[in-house]
mmCIF file of the N, C-alpha and C atoms, coordinates in Angstrom:
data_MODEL
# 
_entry.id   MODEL 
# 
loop_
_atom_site.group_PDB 
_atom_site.id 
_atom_site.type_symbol 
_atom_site.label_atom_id 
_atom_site.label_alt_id 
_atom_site.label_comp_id 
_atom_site.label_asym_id 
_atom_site.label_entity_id 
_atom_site.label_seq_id 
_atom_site.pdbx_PDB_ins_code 
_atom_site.Cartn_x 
_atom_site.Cartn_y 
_atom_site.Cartn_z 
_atom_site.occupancy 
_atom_site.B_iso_or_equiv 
_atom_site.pdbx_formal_charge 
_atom_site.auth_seq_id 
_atom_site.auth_comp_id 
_atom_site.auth_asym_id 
_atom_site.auth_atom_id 
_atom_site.pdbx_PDB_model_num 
ATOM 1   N N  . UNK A 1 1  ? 68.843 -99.047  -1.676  1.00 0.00 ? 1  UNK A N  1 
ATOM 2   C CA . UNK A 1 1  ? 69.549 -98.594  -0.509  1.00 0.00 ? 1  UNK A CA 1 
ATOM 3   C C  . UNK A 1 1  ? 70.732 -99.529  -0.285  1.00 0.00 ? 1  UNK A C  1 
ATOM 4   N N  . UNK A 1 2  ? 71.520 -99.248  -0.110  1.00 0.00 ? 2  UNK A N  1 
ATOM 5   C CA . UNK A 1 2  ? 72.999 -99.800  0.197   1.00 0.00 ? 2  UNK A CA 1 
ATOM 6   C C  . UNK A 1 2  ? 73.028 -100.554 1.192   1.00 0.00 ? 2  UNK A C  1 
ATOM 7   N N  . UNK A 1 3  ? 73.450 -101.879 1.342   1.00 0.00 ? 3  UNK A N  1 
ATOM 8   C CA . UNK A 1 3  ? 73.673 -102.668 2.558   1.00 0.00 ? 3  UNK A CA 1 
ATOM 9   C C  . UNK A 1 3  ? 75.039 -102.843 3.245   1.00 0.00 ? 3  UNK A C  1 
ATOM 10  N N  . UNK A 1 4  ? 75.585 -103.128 4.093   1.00 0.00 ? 4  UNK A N  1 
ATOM 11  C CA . UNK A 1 4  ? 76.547 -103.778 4.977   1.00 0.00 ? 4  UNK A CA 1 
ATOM 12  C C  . UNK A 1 4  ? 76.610 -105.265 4.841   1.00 0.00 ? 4  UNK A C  1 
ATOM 13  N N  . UNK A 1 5  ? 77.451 -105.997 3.983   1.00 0.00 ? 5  UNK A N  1 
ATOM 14  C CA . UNK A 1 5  ? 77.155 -107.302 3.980   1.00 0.00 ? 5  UNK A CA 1 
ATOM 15  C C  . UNK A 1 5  ? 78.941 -107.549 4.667   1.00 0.00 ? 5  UNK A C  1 
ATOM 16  N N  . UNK A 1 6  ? 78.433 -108.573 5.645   1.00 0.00 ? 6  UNK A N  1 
ATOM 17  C CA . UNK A 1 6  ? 79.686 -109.437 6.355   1.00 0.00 ? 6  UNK A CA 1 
ATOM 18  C C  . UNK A 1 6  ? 79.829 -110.172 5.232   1.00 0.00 ? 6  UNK A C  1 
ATOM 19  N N  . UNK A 1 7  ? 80.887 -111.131 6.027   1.00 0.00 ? 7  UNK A N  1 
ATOM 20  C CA . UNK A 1 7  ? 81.723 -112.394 5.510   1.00 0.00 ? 7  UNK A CA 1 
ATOM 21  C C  . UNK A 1 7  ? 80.659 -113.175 4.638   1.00 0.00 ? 7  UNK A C  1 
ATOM 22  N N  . UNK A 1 8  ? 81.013 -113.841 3.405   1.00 0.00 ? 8  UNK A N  1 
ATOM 23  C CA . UNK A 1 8  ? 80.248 -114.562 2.676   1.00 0.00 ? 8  UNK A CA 1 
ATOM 24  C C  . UNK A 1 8  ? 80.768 -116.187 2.278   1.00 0.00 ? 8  UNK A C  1 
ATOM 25  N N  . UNK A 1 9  ? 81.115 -116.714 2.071   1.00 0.00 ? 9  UNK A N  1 
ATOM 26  C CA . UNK A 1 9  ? 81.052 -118.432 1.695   1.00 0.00 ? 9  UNK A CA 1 
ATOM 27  C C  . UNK A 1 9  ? 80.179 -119.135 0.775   1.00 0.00 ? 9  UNK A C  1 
ATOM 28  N N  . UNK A 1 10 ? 80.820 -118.990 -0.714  1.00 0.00 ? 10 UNK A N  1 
ATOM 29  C CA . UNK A 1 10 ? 80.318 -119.572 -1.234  1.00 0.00 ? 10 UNK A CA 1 
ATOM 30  C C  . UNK A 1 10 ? 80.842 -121.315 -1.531  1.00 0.00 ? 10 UNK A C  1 
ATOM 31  N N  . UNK A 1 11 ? 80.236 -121.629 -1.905  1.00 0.00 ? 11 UNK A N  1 
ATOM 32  C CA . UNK A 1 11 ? 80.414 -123.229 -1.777  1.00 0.00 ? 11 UNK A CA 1 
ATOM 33  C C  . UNK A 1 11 ? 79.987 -123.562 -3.231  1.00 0.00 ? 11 UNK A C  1 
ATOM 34  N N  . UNK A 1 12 ? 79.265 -123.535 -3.901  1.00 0.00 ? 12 UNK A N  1 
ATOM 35  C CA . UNK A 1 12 ? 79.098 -124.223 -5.415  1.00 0.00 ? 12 UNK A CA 1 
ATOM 36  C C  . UNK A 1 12 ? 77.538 -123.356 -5.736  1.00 0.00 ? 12 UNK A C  1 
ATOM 37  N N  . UNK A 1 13 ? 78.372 -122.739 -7.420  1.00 0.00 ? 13 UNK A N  1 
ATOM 38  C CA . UNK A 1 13 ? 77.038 -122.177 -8.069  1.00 0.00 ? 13 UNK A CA 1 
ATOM 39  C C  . UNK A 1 13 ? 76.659 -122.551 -9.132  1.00 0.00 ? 13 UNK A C  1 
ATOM 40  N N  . UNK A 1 14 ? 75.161 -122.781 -9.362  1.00 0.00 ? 14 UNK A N  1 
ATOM 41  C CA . UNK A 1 14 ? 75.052 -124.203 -10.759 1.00 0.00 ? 14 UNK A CA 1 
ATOM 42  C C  . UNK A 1 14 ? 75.286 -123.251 -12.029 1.00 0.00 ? 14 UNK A C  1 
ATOM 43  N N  . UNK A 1 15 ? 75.053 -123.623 -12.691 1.00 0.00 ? 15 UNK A N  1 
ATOM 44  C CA . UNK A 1 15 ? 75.393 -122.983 -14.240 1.00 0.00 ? 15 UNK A CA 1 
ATOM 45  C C  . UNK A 1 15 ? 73.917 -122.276 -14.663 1.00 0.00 ? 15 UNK A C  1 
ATOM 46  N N  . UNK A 1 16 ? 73.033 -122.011 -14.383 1.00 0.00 ? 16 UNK A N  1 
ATOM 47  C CA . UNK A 1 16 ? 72.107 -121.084 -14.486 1.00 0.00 ? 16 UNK A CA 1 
ATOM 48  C C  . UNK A 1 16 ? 71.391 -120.292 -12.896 1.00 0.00 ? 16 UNK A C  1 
ATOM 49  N N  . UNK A 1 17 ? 72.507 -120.656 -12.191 1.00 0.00 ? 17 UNK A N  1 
ATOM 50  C CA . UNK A 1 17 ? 72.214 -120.223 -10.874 1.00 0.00 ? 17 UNK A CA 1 
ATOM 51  C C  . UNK A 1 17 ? 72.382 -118.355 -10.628 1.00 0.00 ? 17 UNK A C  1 
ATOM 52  N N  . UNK A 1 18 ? 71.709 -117.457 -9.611  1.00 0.00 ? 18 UNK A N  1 
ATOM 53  C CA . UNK A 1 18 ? 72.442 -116.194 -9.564  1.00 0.00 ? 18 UNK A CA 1 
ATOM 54  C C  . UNK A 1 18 ? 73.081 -116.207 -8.201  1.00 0.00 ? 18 UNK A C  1 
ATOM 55  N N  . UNK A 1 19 ? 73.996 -115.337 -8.208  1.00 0.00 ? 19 UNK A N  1 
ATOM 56  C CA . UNK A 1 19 ? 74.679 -114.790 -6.869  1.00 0.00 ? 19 UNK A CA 1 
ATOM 57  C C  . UNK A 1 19 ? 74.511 -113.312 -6.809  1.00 0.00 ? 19 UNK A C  1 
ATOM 58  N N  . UNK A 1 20 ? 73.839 -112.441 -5.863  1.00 0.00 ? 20 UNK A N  1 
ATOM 59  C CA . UNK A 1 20 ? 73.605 -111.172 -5.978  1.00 0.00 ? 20 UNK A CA 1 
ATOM 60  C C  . UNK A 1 20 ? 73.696 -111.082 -4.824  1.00 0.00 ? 20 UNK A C  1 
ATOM 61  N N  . UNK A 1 21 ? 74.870 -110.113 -4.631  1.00 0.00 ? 21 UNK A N  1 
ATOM 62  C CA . UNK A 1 21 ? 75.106 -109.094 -3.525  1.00 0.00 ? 21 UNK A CA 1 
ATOM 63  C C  . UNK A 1 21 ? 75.568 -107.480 -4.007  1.00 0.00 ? 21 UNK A C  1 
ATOM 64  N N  . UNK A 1 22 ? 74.453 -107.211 -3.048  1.00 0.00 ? 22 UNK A N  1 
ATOM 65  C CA . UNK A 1 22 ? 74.256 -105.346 -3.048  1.00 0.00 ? 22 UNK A CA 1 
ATOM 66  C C  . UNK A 1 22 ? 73.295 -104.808 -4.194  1.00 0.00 ? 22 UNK A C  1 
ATOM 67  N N  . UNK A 1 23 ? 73.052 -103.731 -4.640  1.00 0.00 ? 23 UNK A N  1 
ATOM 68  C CA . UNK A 1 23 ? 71.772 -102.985 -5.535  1.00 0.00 ? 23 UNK A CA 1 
ATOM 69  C C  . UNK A 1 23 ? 71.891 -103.886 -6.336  1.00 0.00 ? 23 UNK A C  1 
ATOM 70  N N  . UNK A 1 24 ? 71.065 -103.527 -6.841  1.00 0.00 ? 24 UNK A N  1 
ATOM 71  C CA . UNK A 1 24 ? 70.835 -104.397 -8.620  1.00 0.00 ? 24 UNK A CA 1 
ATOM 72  C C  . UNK A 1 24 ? 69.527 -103.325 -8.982  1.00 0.00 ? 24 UNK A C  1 
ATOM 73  N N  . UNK A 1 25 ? 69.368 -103.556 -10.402 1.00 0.00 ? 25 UNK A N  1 
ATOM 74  C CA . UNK A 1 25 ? 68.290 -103.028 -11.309 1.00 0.00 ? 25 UNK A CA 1 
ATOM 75  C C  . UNK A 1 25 ? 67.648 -104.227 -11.689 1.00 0.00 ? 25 UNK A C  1 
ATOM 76  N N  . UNK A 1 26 ? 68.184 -105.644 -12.450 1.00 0.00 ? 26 UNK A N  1 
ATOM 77  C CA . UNK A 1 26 ? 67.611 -106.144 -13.214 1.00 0.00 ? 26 UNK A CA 1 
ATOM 78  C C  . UNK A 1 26 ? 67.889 -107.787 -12.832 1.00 0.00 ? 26 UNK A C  1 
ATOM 79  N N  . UNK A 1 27 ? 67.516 -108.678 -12.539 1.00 0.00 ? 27 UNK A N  1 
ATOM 80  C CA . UNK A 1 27 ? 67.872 -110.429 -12.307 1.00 0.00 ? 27 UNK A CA 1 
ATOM 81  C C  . UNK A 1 27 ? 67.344 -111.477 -13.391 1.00 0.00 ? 27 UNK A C  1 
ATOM 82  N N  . UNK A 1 28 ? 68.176 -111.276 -14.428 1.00 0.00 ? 28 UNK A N  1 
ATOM 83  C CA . UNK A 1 28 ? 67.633 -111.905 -15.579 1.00 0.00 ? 28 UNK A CA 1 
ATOM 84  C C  . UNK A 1 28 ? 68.071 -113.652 -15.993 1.00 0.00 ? 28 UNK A C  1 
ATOM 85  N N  . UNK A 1 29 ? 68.326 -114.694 -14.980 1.00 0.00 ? 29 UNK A N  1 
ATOM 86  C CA . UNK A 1 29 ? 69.322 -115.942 -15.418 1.00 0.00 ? 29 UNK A CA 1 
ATOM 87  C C  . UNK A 1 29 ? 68.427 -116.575 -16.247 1.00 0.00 ? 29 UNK A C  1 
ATOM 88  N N  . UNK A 1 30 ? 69.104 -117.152 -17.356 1.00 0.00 ? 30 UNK A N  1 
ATOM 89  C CA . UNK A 1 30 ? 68.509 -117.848 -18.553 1.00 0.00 ? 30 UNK A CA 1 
ATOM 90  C C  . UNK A 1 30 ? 69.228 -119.390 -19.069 1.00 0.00 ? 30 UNK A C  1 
ATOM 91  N N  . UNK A 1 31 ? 68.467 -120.411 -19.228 1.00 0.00 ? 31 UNK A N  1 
ATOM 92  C CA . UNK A 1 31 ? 68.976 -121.399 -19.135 1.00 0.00 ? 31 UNK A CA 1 
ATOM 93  C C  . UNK A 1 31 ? 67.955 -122.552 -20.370 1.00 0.00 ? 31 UNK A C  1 
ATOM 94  N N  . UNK A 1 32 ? 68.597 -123.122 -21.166 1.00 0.00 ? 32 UNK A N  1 
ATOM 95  C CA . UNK A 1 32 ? 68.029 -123.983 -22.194 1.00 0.00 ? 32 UNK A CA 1 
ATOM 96  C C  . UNK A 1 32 ? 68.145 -125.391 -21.971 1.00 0.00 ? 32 UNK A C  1 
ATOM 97  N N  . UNK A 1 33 ? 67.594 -126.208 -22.295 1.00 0.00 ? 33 UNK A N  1 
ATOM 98  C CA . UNK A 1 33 ? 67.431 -127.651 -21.769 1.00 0.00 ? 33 UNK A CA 1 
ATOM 99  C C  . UNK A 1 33 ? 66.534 -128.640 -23.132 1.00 0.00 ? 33 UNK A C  1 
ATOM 100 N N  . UNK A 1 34 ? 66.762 -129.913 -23.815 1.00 0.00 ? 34 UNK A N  1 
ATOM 101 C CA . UNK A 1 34 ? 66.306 -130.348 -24.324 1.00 0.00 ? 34 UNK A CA 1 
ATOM 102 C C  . UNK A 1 34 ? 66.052 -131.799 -23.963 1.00 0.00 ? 34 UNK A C  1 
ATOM 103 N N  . UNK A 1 35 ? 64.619 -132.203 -23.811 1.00 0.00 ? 35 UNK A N  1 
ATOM 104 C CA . UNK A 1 35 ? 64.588 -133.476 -23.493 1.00 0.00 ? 35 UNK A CA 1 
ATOM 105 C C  . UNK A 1 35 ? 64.285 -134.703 -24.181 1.00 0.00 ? 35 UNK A C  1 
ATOM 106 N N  . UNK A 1 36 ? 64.860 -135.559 -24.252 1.00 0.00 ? 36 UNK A N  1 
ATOM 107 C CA . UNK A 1 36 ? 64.223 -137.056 -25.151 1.00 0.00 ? 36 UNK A CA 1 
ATOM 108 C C  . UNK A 1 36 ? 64.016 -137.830 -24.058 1.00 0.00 ? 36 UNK A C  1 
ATOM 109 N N  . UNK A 1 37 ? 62.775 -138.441 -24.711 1.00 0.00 ? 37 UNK A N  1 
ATOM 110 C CA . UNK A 1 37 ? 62.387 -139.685 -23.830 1.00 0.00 ? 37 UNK A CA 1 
ATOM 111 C C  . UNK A 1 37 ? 60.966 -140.723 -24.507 1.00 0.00 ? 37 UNK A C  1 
ATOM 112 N N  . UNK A 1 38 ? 61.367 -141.806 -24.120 1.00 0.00 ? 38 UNK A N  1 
ATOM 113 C CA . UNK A 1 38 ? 60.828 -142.733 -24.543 1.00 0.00 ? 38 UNK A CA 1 
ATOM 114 C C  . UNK A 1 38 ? 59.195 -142.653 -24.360 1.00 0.00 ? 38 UNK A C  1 
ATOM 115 N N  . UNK A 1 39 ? 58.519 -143.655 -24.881 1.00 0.00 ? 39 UNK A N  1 
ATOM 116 C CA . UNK A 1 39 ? 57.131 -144.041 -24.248 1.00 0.00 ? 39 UNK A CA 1 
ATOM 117 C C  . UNK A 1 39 ? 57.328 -144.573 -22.701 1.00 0.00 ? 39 UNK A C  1 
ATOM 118 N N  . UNK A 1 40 ? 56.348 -143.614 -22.356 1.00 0.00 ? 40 UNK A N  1 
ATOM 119 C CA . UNK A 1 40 ? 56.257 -144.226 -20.394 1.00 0.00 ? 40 UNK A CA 1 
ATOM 120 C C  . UNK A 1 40 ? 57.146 -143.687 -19.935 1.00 0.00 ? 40 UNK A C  1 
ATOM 121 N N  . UNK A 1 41 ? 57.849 -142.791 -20.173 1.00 0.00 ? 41 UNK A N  1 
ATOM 122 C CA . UNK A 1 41 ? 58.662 -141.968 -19.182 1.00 0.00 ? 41 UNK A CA 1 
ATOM 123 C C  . UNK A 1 41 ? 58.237 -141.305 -18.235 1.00 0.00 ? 41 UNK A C  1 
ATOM 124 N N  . UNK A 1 42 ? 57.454 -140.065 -18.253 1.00 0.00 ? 42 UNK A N  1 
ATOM 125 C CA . UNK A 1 42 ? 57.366 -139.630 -17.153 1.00 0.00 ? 42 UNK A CA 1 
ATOM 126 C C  . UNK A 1 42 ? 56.031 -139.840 -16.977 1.00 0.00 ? 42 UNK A C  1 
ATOM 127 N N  . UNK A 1 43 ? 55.596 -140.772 -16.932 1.00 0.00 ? 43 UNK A N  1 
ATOM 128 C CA . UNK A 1 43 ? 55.003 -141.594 -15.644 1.00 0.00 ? 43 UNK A CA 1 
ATOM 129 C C  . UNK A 1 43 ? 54.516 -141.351 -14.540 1.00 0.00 ? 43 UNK A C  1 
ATOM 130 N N  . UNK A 1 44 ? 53.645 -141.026 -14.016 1.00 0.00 ? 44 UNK A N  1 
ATOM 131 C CA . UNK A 1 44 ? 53.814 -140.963 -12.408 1.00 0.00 ? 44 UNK A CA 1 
ATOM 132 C C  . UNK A 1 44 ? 52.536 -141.422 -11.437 1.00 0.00 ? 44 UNK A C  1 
ATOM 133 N N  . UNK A 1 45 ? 52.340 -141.855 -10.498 1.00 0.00 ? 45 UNK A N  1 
ATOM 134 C CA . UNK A 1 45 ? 51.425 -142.230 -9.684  1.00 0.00 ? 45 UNK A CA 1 
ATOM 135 C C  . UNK A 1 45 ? 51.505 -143.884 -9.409  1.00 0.00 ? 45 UNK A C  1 
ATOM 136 N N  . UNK A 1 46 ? 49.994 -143.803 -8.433  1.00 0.00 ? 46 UNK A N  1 
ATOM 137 C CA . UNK A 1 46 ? 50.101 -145.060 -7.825  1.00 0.00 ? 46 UNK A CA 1 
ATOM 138 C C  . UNK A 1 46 ? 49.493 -146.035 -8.681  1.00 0.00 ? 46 UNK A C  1 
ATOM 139 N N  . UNK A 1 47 ? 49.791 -147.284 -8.921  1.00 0.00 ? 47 UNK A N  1 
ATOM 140 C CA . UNK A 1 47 ? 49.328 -148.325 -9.712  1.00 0.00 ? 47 UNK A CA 1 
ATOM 141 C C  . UNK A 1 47 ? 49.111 -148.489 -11.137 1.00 0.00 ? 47 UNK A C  1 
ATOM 142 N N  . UNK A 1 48 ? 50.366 -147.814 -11.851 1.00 0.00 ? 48 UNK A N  1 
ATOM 143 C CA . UNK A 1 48 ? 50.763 -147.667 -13.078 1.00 0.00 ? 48 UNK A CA 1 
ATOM 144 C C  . UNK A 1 48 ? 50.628 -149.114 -14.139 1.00 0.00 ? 48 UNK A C  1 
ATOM 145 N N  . UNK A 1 49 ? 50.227 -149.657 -14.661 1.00 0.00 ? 49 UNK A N  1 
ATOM 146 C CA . UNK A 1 49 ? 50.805 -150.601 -15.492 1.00 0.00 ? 49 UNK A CA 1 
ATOM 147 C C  . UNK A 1 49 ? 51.111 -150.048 -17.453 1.00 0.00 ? 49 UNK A C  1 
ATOM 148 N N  . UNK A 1 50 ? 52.017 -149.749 -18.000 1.00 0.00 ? 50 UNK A N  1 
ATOM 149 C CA . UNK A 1 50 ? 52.699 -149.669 -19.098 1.00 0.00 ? 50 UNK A CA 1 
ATOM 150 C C  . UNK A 1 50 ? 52.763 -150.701 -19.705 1.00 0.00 ? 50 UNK A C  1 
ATOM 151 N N  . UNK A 1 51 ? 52.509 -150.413 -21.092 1.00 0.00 ? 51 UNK A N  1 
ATOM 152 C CA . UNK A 1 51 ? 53.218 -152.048 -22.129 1.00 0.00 ? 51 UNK A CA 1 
ATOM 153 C C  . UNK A 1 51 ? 53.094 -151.342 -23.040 1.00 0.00 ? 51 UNK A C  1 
ATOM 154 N N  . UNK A 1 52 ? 54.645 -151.216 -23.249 1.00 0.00 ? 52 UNK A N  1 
ATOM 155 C CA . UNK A 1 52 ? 55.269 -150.472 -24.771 1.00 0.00 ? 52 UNK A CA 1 
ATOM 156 C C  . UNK A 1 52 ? 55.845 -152.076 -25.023 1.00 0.00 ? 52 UNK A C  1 
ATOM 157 N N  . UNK A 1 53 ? 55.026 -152.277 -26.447 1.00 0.00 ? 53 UNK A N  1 
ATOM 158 C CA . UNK A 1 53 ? 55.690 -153.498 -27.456 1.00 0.00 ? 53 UNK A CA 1 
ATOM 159 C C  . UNK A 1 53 ? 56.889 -152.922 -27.786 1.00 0.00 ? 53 UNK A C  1 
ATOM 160 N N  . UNK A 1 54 ? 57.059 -152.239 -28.786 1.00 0.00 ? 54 UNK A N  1 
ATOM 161 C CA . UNK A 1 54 ? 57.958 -151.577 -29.657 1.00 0.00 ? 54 UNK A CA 1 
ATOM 162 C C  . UNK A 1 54 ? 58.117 -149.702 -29.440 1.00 0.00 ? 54 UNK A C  1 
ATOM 163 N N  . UNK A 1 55 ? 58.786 -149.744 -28.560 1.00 0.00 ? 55 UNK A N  1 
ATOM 164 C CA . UNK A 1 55 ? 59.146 -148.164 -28.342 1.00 0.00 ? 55 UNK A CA 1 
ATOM 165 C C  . UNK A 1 55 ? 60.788 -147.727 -28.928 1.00 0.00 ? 55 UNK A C  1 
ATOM 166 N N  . UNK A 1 56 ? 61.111 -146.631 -29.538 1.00 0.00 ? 56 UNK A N  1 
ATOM 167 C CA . UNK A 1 56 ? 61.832 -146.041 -29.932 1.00 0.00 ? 56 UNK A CA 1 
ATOM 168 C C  . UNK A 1 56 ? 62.024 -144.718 -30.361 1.00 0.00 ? 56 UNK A C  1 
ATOM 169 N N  . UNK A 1 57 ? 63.161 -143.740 -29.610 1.00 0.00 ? 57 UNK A N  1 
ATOM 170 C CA . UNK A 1 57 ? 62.627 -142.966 -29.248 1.00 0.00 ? 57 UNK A CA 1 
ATOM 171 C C  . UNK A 1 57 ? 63.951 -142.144 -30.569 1.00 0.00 ? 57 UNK A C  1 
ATOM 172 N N  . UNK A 1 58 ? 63.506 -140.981 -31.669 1.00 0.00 ? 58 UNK A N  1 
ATOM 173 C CA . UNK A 1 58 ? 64.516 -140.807 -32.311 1.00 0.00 ? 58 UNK A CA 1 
ATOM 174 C C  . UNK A 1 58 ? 65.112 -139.150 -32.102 1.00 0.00 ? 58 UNK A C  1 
ATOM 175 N N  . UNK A 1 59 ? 66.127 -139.343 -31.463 1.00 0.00 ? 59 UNK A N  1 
ATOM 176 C CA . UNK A 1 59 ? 67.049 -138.348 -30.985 1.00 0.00 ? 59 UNK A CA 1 
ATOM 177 C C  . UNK A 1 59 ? 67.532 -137.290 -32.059 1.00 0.00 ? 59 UNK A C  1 
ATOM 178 N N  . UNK A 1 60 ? 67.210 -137.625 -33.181 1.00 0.00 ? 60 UNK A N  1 
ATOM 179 C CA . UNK A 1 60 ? 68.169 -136.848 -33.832 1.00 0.00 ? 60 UNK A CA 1 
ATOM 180 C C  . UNK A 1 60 ? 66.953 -135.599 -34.397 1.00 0.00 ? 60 UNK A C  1 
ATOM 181 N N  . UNK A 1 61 ? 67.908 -134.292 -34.469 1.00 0.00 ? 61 UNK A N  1 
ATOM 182 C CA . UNK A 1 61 ? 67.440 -133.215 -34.562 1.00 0.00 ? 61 UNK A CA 1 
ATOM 183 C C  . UNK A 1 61 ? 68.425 -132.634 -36.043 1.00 0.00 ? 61 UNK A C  1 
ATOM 184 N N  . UNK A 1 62 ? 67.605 -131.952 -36.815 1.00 0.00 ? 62 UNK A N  1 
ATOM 185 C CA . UNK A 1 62 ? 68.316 -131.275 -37.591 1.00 0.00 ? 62 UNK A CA 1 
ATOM 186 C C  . UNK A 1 62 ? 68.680 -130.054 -37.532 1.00 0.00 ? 62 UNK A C  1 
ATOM 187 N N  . UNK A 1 63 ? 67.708 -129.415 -36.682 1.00 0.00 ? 63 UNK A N  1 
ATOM 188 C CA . UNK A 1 63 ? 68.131 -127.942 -36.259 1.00 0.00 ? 63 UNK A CA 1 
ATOM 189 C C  . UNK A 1 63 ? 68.980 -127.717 -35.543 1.00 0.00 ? 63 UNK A C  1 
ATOM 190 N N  . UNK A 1 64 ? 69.508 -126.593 -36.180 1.00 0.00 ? 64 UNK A N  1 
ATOM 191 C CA . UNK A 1 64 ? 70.817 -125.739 -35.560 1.00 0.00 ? 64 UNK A CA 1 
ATOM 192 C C  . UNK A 1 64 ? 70.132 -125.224 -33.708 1.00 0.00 ? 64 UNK A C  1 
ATOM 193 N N  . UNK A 1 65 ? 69.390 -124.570 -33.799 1.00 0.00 ? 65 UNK A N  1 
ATOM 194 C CA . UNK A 1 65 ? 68.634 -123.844 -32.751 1.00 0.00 ? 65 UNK A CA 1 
ATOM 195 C C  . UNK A 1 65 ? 67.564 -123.873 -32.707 1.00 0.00 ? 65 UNK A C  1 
ATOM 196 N N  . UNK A 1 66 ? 66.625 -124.979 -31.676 1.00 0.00 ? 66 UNK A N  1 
ATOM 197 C CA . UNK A 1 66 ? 65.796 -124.695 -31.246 1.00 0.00 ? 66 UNK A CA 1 
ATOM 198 C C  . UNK A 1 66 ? 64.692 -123.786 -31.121 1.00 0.00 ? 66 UNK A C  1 
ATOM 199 N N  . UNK A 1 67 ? 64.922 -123.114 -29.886 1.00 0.00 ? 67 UNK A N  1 
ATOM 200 C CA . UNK A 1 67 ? 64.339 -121.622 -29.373 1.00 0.00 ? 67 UNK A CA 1 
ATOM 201 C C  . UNK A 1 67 ? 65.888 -121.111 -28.688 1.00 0.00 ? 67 UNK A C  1 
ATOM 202 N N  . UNK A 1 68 ? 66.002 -119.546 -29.607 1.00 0.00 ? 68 UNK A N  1 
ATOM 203 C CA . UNK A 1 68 ? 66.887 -118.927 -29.317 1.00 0.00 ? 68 UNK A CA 1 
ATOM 204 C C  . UNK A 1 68 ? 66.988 -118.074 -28.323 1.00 0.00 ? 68 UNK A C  1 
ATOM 205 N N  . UNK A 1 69 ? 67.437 -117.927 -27.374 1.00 0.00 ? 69 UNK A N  1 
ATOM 206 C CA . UNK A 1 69 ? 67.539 -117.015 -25.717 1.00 0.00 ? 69 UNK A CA 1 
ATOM 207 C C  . UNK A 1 69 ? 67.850 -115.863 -26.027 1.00 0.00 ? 69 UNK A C  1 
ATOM 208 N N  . UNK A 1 70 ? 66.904 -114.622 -26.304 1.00 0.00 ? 70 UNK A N  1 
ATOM 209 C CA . UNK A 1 70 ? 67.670 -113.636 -26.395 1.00 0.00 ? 70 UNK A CA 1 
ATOM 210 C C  . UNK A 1 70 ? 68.328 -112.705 -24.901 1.00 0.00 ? 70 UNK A C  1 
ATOM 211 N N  . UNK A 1 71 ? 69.304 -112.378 -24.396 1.00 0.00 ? 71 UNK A N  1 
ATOM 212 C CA . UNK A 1 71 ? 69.544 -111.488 -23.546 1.00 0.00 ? 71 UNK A CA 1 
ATOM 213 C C  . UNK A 1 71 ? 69.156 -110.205 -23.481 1.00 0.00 ? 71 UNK A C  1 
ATOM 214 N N  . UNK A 1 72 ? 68.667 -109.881 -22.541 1.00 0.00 ? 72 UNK A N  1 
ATOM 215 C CA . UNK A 1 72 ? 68.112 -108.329 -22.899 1.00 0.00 ? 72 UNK A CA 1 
ATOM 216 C C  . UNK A 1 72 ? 68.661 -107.605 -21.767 1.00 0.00 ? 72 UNK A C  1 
ATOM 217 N N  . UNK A 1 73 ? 69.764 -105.990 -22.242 1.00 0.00 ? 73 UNK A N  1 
ATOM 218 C CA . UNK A 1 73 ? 70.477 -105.627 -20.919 1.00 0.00 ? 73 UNK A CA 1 
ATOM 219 C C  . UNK A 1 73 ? 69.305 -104.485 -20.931 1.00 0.00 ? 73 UNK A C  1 
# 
C-alpha cells in the first residue's frame, strides 16, 4: 500500500547499510568482512589472565575469493 512520506534527512549511510522509502518486494544488503587476529584476541570476561610466549599471527592469503556473495534479483 502506498504511503505519504514528508520531509526526510539523511545524515550518513554505511556501506552495507539500506535506505527504503515506499513499496518494496525484496531487502537484500550484503556485506563481506575478513578477520585476522592474534592469540588472545577476543577475549572476554572477568579475570582473564593470557600468556602467549610466542604468538604470530600469518595474514597472508592466497586466495583470490574467499566466499563469493552471490546477488539474487
Amino acid at each position: 500500500m502506498p504511503g505519504i512520506v514528508g520531509c526526510i534527512q539523511v545524515l550518513d549511510i554505511g556501506s552495507s547499510a539500506v535506505m527504503h522509502i515506499g513499496d518494496c518486494y525484496s531487502i537484500q544488503p550484503y556485506s563481506a568482512t575478513k578477520t585476522f587476529a592474534g592469540a588472545g584476541s577476543f577475549n572476554t570476561g572477568d579475570g582473564l589472565y593470557v600468556t602467549n610466549h610466542q604468538s604470530a599471527t600469518n595474514t597472508w592469503d592466497n586466495d583470490v575469493v574467499d566466499q563469493p556473495i552471490g546477488l539474487t534479483l
